[in-house]
C-alpha positions in Angstrom: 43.7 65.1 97.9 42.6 66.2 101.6 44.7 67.3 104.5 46.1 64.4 105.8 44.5 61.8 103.5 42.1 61.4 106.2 39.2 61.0 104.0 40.5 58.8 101.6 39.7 55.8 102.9 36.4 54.6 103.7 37.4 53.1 107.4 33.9 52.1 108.2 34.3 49.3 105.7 36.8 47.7 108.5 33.2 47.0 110.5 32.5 44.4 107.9 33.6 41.1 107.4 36.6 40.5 105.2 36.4 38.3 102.4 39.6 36.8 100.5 40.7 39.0 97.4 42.2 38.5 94.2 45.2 39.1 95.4 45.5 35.9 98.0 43.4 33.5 96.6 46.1 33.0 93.2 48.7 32.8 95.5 50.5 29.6 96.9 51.5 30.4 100.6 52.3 27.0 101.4 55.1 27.5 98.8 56.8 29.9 101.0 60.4 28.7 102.9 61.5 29.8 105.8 65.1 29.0 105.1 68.1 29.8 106.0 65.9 30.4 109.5 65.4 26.8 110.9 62.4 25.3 109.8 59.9 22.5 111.3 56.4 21.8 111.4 55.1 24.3 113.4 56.6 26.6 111.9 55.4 28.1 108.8 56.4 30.9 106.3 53.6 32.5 106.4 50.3 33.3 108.5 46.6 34.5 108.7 47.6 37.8 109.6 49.1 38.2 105.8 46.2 37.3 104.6 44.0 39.9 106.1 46.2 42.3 105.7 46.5 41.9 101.9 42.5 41.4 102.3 42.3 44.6 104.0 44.5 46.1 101.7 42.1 45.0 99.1 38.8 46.2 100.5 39.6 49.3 101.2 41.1 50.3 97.6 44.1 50.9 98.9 45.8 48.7 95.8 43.8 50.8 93.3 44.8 54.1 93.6 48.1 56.0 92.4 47.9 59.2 94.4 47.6 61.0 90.8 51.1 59.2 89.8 51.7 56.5 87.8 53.8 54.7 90.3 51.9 53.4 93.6 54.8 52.9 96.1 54.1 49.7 98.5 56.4 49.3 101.6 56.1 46.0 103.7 57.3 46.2 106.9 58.6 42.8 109.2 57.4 41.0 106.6 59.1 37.8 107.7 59.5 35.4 104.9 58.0 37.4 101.6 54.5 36.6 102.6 53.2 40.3 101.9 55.9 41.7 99.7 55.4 38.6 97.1 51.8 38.2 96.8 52.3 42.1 95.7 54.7 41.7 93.1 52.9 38.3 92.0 49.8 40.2 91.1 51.7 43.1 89.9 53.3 41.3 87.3 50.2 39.8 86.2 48.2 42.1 85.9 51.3 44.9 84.6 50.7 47.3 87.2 53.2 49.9 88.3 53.8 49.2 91.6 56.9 49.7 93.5 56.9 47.1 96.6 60.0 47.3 99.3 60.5 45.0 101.8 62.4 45.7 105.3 63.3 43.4 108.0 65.4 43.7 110.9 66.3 40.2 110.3 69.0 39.2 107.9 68.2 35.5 108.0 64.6 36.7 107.1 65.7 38.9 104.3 67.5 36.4 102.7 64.5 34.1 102.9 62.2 36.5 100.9 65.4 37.0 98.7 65.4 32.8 97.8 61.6 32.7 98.0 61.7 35.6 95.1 64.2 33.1 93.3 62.1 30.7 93.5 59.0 32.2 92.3 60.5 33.9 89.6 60.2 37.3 91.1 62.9 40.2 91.4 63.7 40.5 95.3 61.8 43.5 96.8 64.1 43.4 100.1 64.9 46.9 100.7 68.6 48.5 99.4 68.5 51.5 101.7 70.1 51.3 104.7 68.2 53.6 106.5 64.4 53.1 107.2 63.0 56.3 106.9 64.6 55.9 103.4 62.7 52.7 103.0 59.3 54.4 103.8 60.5 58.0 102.1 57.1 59.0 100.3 55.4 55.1 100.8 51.3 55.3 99.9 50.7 52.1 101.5 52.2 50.1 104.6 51.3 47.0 105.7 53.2 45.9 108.6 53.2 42.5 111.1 53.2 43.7 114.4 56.5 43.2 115.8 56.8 41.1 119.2 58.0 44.4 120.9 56.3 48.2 121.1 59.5 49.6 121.1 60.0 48.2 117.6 56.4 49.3 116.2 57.5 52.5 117.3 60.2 52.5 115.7 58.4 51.5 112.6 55.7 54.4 113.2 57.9 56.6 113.9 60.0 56.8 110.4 56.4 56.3 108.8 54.9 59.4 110.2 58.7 61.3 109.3 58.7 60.0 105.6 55.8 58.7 104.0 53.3 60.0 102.5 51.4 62.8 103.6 47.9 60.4 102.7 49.5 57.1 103.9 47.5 54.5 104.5 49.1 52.1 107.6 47.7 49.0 108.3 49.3 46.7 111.2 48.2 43.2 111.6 49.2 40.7 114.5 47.1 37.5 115.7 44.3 38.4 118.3 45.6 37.2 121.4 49.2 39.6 120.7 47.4 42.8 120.3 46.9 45.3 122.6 45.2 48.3 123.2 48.9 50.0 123.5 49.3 49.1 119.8 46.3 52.0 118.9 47.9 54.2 121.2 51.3 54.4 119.5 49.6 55.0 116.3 47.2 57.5 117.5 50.2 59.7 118.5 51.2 59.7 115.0 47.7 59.4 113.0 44.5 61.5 113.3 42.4 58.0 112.7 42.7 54.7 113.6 40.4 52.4 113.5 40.7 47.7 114.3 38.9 45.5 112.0 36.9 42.5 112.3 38.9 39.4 113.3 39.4 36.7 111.1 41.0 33.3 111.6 42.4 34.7 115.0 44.1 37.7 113.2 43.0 41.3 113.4 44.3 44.3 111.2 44.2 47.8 112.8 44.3 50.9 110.4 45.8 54.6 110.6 45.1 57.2 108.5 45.4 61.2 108.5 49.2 61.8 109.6 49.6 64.2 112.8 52.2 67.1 112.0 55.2 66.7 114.0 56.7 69.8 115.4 60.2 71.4 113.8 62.5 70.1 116.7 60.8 66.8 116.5 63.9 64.4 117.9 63.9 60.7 117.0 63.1 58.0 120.3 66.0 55.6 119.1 68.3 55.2 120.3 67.6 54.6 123.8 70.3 55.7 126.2 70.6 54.4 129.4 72.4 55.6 132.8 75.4 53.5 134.0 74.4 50.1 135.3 76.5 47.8 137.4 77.9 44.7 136.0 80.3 42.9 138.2 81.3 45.8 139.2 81.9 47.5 135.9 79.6 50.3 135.4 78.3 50.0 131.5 75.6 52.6 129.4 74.0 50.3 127.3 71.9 51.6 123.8 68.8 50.1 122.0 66.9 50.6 119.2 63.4 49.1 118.8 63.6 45.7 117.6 67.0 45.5 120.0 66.3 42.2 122.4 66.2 43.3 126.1 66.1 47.1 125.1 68.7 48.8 127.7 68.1 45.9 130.1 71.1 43.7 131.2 69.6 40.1 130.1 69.8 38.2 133.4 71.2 35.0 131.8 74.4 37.3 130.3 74.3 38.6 133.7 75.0 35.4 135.3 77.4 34.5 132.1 79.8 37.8 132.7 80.4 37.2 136.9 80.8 34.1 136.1 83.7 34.8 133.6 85.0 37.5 135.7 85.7 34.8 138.7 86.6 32.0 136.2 89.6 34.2 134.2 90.8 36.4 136.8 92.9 39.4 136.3 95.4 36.7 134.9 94.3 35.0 131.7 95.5 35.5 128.4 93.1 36.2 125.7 93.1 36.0 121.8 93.6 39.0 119.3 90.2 38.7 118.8 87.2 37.4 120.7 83.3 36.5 118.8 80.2 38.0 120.6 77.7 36.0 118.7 74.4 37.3 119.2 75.6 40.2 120.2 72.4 42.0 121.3 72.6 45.3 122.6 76.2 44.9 123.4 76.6 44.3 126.7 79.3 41.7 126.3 81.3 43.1 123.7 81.8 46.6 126.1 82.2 44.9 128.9 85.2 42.2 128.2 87.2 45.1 127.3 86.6 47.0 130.7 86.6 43.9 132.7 89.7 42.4 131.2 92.6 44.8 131.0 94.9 42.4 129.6 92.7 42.0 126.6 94.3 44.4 123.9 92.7 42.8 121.3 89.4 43.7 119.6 85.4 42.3 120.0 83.3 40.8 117.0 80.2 41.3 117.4 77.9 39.8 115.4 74.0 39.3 115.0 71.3 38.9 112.3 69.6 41.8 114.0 70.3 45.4 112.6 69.0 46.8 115.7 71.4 45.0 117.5 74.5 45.7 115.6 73.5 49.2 115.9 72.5 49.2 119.5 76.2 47.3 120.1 77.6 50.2 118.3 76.1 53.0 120.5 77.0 51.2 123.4 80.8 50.6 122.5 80.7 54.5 122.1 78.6 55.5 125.2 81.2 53.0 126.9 84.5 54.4 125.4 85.1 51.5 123.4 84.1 52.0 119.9 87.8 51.5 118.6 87.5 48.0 120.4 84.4 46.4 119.0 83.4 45.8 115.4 79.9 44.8 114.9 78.4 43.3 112.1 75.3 42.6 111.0 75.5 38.4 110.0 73.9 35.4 109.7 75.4 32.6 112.3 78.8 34.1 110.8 78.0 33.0 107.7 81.0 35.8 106.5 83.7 34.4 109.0 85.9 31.9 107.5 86.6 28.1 108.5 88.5 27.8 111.8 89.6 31.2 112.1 88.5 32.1 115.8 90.0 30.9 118.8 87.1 32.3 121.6 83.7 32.2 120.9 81.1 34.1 123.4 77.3 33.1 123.1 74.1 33.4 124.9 71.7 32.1 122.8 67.9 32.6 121.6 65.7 29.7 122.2 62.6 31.8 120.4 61.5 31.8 117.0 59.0 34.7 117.1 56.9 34.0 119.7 57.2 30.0 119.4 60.1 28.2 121.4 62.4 26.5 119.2 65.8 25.1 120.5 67.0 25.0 116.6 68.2 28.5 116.2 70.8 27.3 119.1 71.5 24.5 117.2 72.6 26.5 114.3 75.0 28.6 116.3 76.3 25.7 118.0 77.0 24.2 114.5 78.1 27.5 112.8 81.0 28.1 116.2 82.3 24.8 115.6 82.7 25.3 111.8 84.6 29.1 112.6 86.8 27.4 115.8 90.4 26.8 115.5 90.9 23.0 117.0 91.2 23.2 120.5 89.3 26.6 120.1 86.5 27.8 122.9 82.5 28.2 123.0 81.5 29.6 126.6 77.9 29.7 126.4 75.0 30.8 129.2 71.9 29.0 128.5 68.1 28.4 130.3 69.4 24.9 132.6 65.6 23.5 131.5 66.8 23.4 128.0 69.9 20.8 128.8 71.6 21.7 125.6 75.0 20.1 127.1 74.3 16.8 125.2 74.3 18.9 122.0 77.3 20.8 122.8 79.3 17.8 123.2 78.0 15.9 119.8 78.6 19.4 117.3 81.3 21.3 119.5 83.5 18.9 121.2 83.9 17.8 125.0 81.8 20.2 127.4 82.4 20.9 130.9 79.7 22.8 133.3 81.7 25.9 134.6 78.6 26.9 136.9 74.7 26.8 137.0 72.0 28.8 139.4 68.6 28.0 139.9 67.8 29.3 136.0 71.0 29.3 134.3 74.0 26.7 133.1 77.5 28.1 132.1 79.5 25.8 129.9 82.8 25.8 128.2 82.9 23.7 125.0 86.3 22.7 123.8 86.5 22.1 119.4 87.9 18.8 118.9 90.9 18.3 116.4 
């Protein structure tokens, strides 16, 4: 083995065209769900860019070598819907080979979806036990990774690579053309002595890093990112983010516009439940700011999102805010965990992207999932794009909803559960 594992890949080979292997060609893709996530036509559970990575993989012997063990430990990284992690274990099983394959989302909704698309292949999940990801990675030989929609969160992802794998890793990251950047070699050259893009194929390119960099002793982590107080209606609020968290430390301007607008709508008067839902709760912003905002609340904040880096990043902030013994965040799918009619006050700004595809049906199924976890005569107050006129669908799932204000960009509406 050399220093690094520089050497042990042939990266010139990425100047050639790359054919389809074994590996892809006996494997059904089309078969691939992306449920519970909504699905429609244009949305698929898989892509080129697994492909070529898996092709990639292939070419460059990655999948044939052990590193002198028996065991060859594969780690899949966003691997949306199982369409790296079970081609791997498909092959694996055929052809009784020792691999170890992991896969790690930040998504819930998509680790459940590689969990039933396991099912129904007939494969053992590979969705990753560890909580932690440098677990995940700890002493990985090969990483194949989508490139995540934000730097931050490849970081992230490099980041616990270079800290845990394998000293000869081989990392290769793969996006469609048009999303990567020239940024995306520079966060892996800080960590990897070579890196080197492939050829494109069907739109999709697959960049690869070999030959980790030593980190220094006192090396300390990126994540979380703190910031320094920002004012919100006149609250000051730190806000925390880890990498895949949506907005980073950013105040969202739509949950800007929701907040002042609560703020003037309650008062310093109104009376709130023992317990009010954040749903979606990014990086926290509303579930540390009620409690600061609203004096007579006593109660406690729920905050809940699919996102791990946003349950965490809501955490941080509830303790750079002085409020961790107010908010309890937990990592769920559209309160899937919550039971029937058991919530009185709902809170919700929601996503209207899939990805990097706009898809109103992700609202949708939080629009459904409040009105299942409302008492009767329960609340939704939701912020939402004006363009994408989802009071129609509040009224039909949630029950009669009034427009409490709207700005040039954004509608605030308060959705009353019918009996």
């Amino acid at each position: 083995m050399t220093d690094g594992g520089q050497d042990m890949y042939n990266l010139d080979l990425l100047g050639q065209d790359v054919s389809q292997g074994e590996i892809t060609r006996d494997f059904d893709f089309s078969a691939l769900s992306r449920w519970p996530e909504p699905e429609a036509d244009n949305l698929q559970g898989s892509d080129a860019t697994d492909e070529l990575l898996l092709d990639t993989a292939d070419i460059l012997s990655a999948l044939t070598r052990s590193n002198g063990q028996d065991e060859l430990r594969i780690v899949t990284l966003n691997d949306g819907f199982g369409a790296l992690s079970l081609p791997l274990q498909q092959f694996a099983r055929g052809n009784s080979l020792n691999w170890t394959i992991t896969a790690w989302n930040d998504s819930l909704s998509r680790e459940q979806a590689i969990s039933n698309n396991a099912t129904q292949l007939g494969l053992p999940s590979p969705v990753a036990t560890q909580l932690k990801l440098q677990e995940v990675v700890s002493g990985a030989v090969v990483i194949l990774i989508q490139a995540p929609r934000s730097l931050s969160e490849l970081r992230q992802l490099i980041e616990a690579t270079a800290l845990a794998a394998s000293a000869d890793v081989l990392v290769l990251v793969g996006g469609r053309q048009k999303y990567l950047t020239l940024s995306i070699n520079d966060v892996l050259g800080e960590y990897f002595n070579e890196v080197r893009a492939g050829r494109a194929r069907s739109k999709s390119r697959v960049i690869a890093a070999t030959g980790k960099r030593p980190l220094p002793e006192n090396y300390v982590s990126a994540f979380p990112v703190r910031s320094e107080p920002k004012t919100l209606a006149g609250i000051p609020l730190k806000l925390a983010a880890y990498g895949a968290t949506f907005g980073g430390t950013n105040i969202d301007p739509g949950t800007r516009f929701f907040l002042e607008t609560l703020k003037l709508t309650f008062g310093d008067s109104a009376e709130f439940p023992d317990s009010i839902v954040d749903l979606g709760c990014g990086n926290g912003t509303i579930s540390s700011f009620f409690p600061l905002q609203f004096p007579k609340f006593s109660g406690r904040m729920l905050a809940t999102d699919s996102s791990r880096d946003a349950v965490a990043a809501t955490q941080e902030t509830a303790i750079l805010n002085n409020e961790a013994d107010r908010v309890v965040a937990v990592r769920d799918d559209a309160m899937s965990t919550f039971p029937d009619k058991s919530e009185e006050l709902i809170l919700l700004n929601p996503p209207f992207h899939v990805g990097n595809t706009v898809d109103p049906n992700i609202a949708l199924k939080l629009f459904r999932a409040s009105a299942r976890v409302l008492k009767n005569n329960g609340e939704l107050w939701c912020v939402w794009n004006s363009h994408l006129n989802y009071k129609h669908d509040l009224n039909r799932i949630v029950g009669p909803t009034t427009e409490i204000a709207k700005n040039r960009k954004f509608t605030v509406t308060r959705s009353l559960k019918r009996a």
